[in-house]
C-alpha positions in Angstrom: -45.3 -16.1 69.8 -45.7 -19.2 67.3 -42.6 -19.9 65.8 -43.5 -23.5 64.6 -45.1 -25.6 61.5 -46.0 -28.6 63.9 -48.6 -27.3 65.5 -52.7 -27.9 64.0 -54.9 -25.5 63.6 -57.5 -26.0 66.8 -61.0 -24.7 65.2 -60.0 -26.8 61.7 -58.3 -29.9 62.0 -55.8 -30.9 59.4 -54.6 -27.6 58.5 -51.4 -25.8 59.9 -52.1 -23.3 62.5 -52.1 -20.1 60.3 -54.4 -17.4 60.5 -55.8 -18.5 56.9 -57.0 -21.7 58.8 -58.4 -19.8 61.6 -60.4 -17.4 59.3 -61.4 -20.0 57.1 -65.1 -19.6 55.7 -65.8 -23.0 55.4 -64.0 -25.4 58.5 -66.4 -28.7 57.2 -64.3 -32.1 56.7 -65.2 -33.9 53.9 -65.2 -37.5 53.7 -62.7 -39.7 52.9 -63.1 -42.1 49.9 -64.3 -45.8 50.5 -65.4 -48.0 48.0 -65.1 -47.7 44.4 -66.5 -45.3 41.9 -66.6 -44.5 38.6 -66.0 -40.9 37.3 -64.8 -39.0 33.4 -62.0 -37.4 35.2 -59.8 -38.3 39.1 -57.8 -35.7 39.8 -54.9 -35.8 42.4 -54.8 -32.8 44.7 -57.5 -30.4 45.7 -54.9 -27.4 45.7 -55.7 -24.2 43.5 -54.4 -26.6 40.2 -56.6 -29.0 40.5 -59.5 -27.4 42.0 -59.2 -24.7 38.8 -59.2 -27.9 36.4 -61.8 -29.5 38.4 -64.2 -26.1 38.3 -63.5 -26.1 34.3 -64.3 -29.6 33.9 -67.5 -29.2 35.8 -68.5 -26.4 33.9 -68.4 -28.3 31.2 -70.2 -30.9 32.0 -67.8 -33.8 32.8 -68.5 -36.3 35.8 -65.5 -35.3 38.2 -63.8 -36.8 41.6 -61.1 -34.9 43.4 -59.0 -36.9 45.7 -57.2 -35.0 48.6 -54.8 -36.5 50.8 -54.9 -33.6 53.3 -57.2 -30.9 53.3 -59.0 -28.7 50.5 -56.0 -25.9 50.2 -53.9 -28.1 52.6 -50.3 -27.0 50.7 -49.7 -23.9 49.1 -52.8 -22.6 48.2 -53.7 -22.3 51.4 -50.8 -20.9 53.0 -49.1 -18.7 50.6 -49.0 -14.4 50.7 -52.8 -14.0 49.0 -50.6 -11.8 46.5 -51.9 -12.1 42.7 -48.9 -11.8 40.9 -49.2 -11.3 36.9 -46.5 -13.8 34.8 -44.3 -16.2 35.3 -41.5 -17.1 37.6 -38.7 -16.1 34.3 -40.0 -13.1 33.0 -41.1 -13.2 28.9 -37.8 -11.3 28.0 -36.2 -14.6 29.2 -38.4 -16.8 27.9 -38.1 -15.7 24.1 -34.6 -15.9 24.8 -35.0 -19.6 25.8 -37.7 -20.8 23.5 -38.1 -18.9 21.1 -40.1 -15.9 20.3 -43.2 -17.8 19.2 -43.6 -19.7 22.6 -43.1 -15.9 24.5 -45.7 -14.7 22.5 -48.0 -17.9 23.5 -47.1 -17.9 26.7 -47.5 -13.4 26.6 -51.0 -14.2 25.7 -51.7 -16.0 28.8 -49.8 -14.1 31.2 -52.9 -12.4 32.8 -55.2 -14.8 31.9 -54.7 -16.3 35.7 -55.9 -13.2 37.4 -59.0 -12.9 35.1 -60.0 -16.5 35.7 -59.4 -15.5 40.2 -61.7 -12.6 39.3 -64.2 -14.1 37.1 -65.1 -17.0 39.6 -64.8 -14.7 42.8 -67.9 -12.8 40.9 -70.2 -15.7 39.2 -69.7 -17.5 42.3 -69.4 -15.2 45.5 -66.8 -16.2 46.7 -66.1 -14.4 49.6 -61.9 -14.1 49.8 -61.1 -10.5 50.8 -59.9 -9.6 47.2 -58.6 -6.2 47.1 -56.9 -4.7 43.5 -53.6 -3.7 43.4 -49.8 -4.6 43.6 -46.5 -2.5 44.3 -42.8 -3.7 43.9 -40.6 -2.3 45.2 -37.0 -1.6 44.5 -33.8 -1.3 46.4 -31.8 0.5 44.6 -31.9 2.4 41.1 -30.3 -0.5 40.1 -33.8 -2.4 40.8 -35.7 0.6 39.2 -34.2 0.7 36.0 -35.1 -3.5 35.8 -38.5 -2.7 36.6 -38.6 0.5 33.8 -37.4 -2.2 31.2 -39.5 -5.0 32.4 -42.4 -2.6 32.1 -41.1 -1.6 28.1 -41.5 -5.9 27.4 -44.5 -6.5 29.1 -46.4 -3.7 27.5 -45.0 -5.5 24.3 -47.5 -8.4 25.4 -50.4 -6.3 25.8 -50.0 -5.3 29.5 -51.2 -1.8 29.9 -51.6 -1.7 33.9 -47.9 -0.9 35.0 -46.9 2.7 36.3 -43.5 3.2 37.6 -43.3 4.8 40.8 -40.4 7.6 41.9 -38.9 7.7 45.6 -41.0 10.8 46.3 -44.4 9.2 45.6 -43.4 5.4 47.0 -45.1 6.4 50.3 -48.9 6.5 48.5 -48.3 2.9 48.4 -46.1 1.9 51.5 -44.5 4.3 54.2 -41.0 3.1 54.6 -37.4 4.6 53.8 -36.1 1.6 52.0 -37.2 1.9 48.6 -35.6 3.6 45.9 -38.7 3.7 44.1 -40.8 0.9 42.4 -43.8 -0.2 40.2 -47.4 -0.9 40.8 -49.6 -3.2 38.6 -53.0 -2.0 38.7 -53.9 -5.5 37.4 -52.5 -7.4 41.0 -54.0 -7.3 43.8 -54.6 -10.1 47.0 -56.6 -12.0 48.3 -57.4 -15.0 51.1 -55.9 -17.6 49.3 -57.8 -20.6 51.7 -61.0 -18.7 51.2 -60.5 -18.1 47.5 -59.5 -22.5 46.9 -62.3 -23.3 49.9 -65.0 -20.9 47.6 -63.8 -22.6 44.1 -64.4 -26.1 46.1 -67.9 -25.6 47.2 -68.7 -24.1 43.1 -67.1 -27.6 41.9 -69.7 -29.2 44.4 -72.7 -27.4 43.6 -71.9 -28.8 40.2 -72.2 -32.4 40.9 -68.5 -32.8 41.3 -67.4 -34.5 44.4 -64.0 -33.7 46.8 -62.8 -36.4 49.2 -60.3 -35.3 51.6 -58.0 -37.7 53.8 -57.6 -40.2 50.5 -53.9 -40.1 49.8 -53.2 -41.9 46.8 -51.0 -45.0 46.7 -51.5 -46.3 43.1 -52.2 -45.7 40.1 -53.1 -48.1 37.5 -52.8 -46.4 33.8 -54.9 -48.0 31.2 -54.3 -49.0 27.8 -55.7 -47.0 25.1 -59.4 -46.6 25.2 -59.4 -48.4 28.7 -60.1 -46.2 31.7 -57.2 -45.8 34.4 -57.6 -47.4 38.7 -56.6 -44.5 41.8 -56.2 -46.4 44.0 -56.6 -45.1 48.1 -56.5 -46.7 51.1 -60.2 -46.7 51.3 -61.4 -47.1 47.9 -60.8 -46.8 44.6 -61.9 -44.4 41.1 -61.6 -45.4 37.9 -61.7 -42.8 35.4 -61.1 -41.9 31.5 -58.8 -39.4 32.6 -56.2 -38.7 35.6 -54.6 -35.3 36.2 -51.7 -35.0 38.9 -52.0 -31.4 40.6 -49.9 -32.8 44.1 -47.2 -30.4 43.2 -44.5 -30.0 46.0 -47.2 -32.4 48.4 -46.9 -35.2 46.0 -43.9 -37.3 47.2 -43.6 -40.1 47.4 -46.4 -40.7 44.7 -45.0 -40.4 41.1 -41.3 -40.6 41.6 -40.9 -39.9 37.6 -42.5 -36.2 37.9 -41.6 -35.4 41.8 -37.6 -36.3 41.0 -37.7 -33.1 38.3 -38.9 -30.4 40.8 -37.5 -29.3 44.5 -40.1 -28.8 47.5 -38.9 -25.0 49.0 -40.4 -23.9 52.2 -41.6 -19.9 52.5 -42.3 -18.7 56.0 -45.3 -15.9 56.6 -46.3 -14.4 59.9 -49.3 -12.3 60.6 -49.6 -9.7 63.8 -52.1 -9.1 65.9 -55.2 -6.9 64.9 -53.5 -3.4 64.2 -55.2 -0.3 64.9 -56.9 0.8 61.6 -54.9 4.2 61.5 -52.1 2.6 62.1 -52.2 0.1 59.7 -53.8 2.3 56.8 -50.4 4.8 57.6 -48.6 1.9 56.7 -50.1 0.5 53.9 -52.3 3.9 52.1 -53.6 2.1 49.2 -54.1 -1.0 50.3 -52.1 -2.5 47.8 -49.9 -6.2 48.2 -46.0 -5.1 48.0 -43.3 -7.5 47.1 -39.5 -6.4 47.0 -37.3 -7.2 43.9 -34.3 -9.0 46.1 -34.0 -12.4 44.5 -34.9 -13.5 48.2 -37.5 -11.7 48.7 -39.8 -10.3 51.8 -43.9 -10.1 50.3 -46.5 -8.1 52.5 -50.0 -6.8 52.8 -53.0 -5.5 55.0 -55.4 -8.2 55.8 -59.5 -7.7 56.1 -59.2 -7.4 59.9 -56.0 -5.1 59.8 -53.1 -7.1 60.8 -50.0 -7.1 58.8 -49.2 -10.7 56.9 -45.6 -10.5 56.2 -43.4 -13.6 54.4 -40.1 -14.1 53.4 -36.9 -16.4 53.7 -36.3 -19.7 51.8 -35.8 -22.9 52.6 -34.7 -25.1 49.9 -35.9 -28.8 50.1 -38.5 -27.6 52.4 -36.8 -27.3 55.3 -38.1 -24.5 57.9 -36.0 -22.6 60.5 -36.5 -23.5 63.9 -37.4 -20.5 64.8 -40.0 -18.5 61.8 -40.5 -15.4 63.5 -36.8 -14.6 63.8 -36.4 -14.8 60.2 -39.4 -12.8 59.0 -39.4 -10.1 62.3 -36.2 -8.0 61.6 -37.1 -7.9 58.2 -40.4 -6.5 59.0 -38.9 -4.3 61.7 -36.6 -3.2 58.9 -39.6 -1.6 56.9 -41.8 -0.7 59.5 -39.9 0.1 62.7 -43.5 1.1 64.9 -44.1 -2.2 65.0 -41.4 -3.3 67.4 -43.8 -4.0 70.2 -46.4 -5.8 68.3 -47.7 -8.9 69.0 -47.2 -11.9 66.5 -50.3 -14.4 66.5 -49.5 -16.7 63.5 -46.5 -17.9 62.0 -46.0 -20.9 59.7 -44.9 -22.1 56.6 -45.8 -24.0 53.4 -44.0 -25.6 50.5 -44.0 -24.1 47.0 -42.6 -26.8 43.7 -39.2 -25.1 42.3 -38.3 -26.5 38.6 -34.6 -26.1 37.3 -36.1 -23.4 34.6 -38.3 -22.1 37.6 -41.1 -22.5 34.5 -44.3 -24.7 35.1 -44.1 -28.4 34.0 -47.2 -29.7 32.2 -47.5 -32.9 29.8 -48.7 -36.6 29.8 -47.6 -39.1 31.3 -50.1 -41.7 29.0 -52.8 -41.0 27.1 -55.0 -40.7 29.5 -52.6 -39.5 32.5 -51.6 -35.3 32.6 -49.8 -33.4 35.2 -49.0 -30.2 36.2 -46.7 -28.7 39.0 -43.6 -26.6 39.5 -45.3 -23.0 39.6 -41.8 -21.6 41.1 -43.1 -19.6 43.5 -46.0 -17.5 40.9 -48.6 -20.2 42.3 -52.0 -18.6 42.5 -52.1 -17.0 39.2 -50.5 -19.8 37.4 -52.0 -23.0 38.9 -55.4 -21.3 38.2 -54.3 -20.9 34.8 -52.8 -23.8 33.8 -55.5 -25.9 36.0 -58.2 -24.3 33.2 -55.8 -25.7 30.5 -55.6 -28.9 31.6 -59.5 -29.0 31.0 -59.3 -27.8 27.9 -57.3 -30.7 26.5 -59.2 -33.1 28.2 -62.2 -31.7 26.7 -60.2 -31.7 23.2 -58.8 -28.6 22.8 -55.2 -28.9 23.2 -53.5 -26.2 21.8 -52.3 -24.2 24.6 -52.0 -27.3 26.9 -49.1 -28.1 24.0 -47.3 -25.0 23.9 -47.1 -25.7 27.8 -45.9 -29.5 27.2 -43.3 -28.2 24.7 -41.6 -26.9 27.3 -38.0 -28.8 28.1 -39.0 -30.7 31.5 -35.4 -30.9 33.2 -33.7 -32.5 36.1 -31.9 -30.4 38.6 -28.0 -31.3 38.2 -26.6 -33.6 40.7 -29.7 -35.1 41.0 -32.1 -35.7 44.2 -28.9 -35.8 46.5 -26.4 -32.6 45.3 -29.9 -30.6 43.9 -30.4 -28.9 47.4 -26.5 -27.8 48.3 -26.1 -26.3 44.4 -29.2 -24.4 44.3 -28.6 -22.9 47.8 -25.0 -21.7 46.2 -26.6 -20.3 43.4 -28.6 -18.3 46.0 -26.2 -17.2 48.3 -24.7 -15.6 45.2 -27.4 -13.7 44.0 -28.4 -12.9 47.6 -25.0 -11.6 48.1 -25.3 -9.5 44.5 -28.4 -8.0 46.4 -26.8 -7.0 49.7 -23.6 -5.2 47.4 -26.7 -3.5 45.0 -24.8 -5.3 42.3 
């Protein structure tokens, strides 16, 4: 068994060893950057953020350079559960709550937006990602159900008419396990191959004249005055551009210590079996839907194109992974599906995901010229691809949406960089322990 980040992928250097990096479509390395070049728009990370903004950009004509310190989908968007989630992090009930009930309409408006804009570009592309419609949460306790029967009332306030509630009796047309109490799908979810999907999006930005340079870790950048164009500065080279965006996200330490300091790298550990036999993994898993759990620590699962079972779950706040990442994930597994106590686990690894004290998405300027976005919460591949589109749209001039965003309060986690870690893992223990009591 694998049981460790450290290791590389063999068959596509740079990446961790998952099984997302072994299956990969596309294994090329791009170049890194050398010399200097001129370009409308830099952006800073070739994640699912910036490789969405980059995409919109090119689409509309723009001149764009993408620089990667890694890999294309080195972070995140490469390693996370392939599960398209709908909303936010803080549901829209919260939000109005927060902000107002102007902003939760905004926002409301948006909230599916992200898994059109997956859909949309899997089809005028072709991108080939293994995407497969359909989503199932699953509750606990009736506790859990009754949340989800509310959340369902708000969210069809917003316009979203794909939710069904599930009862005990029918949970097993979606998963077979004992645990639940009963549930909701969202007809509107489904997964996908999330390196595939950010690999596929980064050859369309090509084919459109853009250009991705991977291994160019930024060490500077030079803002310009107004109306003067702004220096990224890499080891090898250097763009200078009209326009910067910042997509690092949780990767982008130590690189912008004013943005960085306001959100929390946290580390989510994933595991994926061996091949399963097809009627035993379609027993398992009937509908072929993605299934996440409504425990505030959550365990996330689904069936993958060549039948093995991708399971995450656990936490580790300031990124930090277990030693050991199969014996966190297995006995929750083995919990919801105890036939699998004799299968083999070929992948296991980890990623890090941006956490913001409001666990809502950051987005603003930094200049005139300079924008950022990060600090998804762990909703990343619906949001980033979302918010990477609006960050095109006000560099191309249409800001609205991109200012309902940056109205957003932007704040730092209490007891700053040092005490932001130990409080936040209180404040989980708690509402772990709430789970375990069914409170």
């Amino acid at each position: 068994m694998m049981s460790t980040t450290a290791k590389q992928s063999a068959g596509n250097p740079g990446h961790t060893n998952s099984w997302y990096a072994a299956s990969a479509n596309d294994k090329r390395v791009r170049p890194a950057l050398t010399g200097e070049i001129t370009a409308d728009i830099c952006i800073i990370g070739a994640g699912f953020t910036g490789i969405s903004a980059a995409l919109e950009l090119c689409e509309r004509g723009y001149s764009v350079v993408v620089l990667e310190a890694e890999r294309i989908g080195y972070g995140a968007s490469g390693r996370n559960g392939g599960q398209i989630v709908n909303g936010y992090s803080r549901d829209l009930e919260t939000i109005a709550g927060r902000y107002g009930h102007d902003r939760a309409i905004a926002l409301g408006r948006m909230s599916l937006e992200g898994g059109e804009i997956i859909r949309s570009r899997v089809a005028r592309y072709g991108i080939a990602c293994d995407l497969v419609d359909g989503g199932f949460f699953a509750a606990f306790t009736d506790k859990q159900v009754r949340e989800m029967a509310a959340h369902k009332a708000h969210w069809e306030k917003h316009g979203h008419t794909g939710l069904e509630m599930v009862s005990k009796a029918e949970v097993g047309r979606y998963v077979r396990t004992d645990r639940y109490a009963g549930g909701m799908i969202d007809r509107l979810g489904g997964h996908i191959h999330p390196l595939n999907l950010v690999l596929g999006e980064a050859g369309a930005v090509e084919a459109l004249g853009g250009q991705i340079f991977e291994g160019s870790r930024v060490t500077a950048i030079e803002s310009g005055a107004s109306g003067t164009r702004s220096q990224v500065r890499t080891a090898g080279g250097a763009v200078s551009a009209t326009y910067v965006l910042i997509c690092g996200n949780a990767y982008l330490a130590p690189l912008m210590p004013e943005i960085h300091g306001r959100m929390m790298p946290v580390s989510s550990q994933v595991m994926a079996t061996e091949p399963l036999d097809a009627d035993l993994i379609e027993s398992l898993l009937p509908a072929d839907y993605c299934v996440e759990d409504a425990n505030y620590i959550l365990d996330y699962y689904r069936r993958t194109a060549d039948n093995r079972l991708l399971y995450g779950g656990g936490i580790g706040y300031g990124g930090n992974d277990p030693k050991d990442l199969t014996g966190v994930i297995r006995p929750n597994m083995l919990k919801t599906f105890p036939a699998l106590k004799d299968v083999r686990i070929d992948y296991a690894w980890s990623g890090n995901f941006a956490l913001t004290l409001t666990r809502i998405p950051h987005i603003g300027r930094l200049s005139q010229g300079v924008y950022f976005s990060h600090g998804d919460s762990g909703h990343g591949v619906t949001t980033t691809h979302l918010l990477g589109k609006i960050l095109g749209e006000a560099v191309a001039g249409h800001a609205e949406r991109f200012d309902v965003w940056a109205s957003l309060p932007n704040l730092p986690f209490p007891g700053g960089r040092t005490f932001r870690v130990p409080l936040t893992m209180l404040g989980a223990w708690w509402y772990g322990l709430r789970d375990k009591l069914g409170l």
